[in-house]
C-alpha positions in Angstrom: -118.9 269.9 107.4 -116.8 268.1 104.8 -113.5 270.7 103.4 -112.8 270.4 99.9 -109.1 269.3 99.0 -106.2 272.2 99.0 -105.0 270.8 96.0 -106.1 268.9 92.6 -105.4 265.3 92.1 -102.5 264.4 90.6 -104.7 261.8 88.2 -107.4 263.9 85.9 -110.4 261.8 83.8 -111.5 264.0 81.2 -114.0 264.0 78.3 -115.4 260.6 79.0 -117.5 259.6 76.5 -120.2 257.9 76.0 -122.3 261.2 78.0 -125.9 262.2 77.9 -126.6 265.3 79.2 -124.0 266.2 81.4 -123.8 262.6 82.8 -127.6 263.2 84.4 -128.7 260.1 82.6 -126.9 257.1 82.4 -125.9 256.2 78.8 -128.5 253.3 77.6 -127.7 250.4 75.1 -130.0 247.2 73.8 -129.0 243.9 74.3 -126.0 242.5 72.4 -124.7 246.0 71.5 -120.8 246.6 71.7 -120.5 249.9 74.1 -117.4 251.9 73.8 -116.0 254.1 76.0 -113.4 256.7 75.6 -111.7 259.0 78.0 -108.9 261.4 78.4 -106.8 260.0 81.5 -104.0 261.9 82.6 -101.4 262.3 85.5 -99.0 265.5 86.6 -96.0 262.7 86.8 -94.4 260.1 85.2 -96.4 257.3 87.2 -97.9 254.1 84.7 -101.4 254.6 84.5 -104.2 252.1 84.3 -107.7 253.0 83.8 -111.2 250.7 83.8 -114.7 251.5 83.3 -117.2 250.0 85.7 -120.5 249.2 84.5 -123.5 247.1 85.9 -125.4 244.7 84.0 -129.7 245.6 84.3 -131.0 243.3 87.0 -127.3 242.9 88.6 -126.0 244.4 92.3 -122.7 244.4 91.4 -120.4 246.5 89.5 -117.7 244.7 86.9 -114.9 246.3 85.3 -113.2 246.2 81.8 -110.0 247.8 81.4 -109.0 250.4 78.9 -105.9 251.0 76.8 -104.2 253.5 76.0 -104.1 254.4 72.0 -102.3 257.4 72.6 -102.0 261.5 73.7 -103.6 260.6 76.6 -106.7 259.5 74.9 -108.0 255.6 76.5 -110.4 253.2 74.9 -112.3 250.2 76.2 -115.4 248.7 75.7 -118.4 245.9 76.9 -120.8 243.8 75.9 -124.5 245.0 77.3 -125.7 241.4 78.7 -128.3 239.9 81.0 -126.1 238.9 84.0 -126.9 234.7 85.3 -127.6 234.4 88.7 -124.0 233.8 89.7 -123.2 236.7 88.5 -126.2 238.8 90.8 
């Protein structure tokens, strides 16, 4: 039987966007679109933060990562190219 924590973590991620539905289906995009992603990212201290989205291409096993920067009141921004990964990159 897994406890859940006493306490919240110190880092929140809210009101990531893009979401459809709650986050029960994973956002979609055709090939060669541009997909930004926003997020509110957050921490109780004065620690610098750094934030990525991970995202995996259709077809690939694993997951890459594209940072996001901040543009300000805790608000983040980054984005990715949607792209059919070569077989180096399986």
């Amino acid at each position: 039987m897994t406890t859940l924590p006493k306490t919240r973590s110190r880092i929140q991620i809210q009101r990531v966007w893009p979401l459809v539905d709650c986050a029960r289906y994973p956002a979609k995009r055709s090939l060669g679109d541009e997909v930004d992603v926003w997020a509110d990212v957050f921490s109780d201290g004065h620690d610098v933060l750094r934030a990525a989205v991970r995202y995996r291409p259709p077809g690939a096993r694993r997951f890459l990562e594209a940072q996001l920067v901040p543009v300000g009141n805790d608000r983040w921004r980054g984005s990715f190219a949607v792209f059919i990964p070569s077989r180096t990159d399986q």
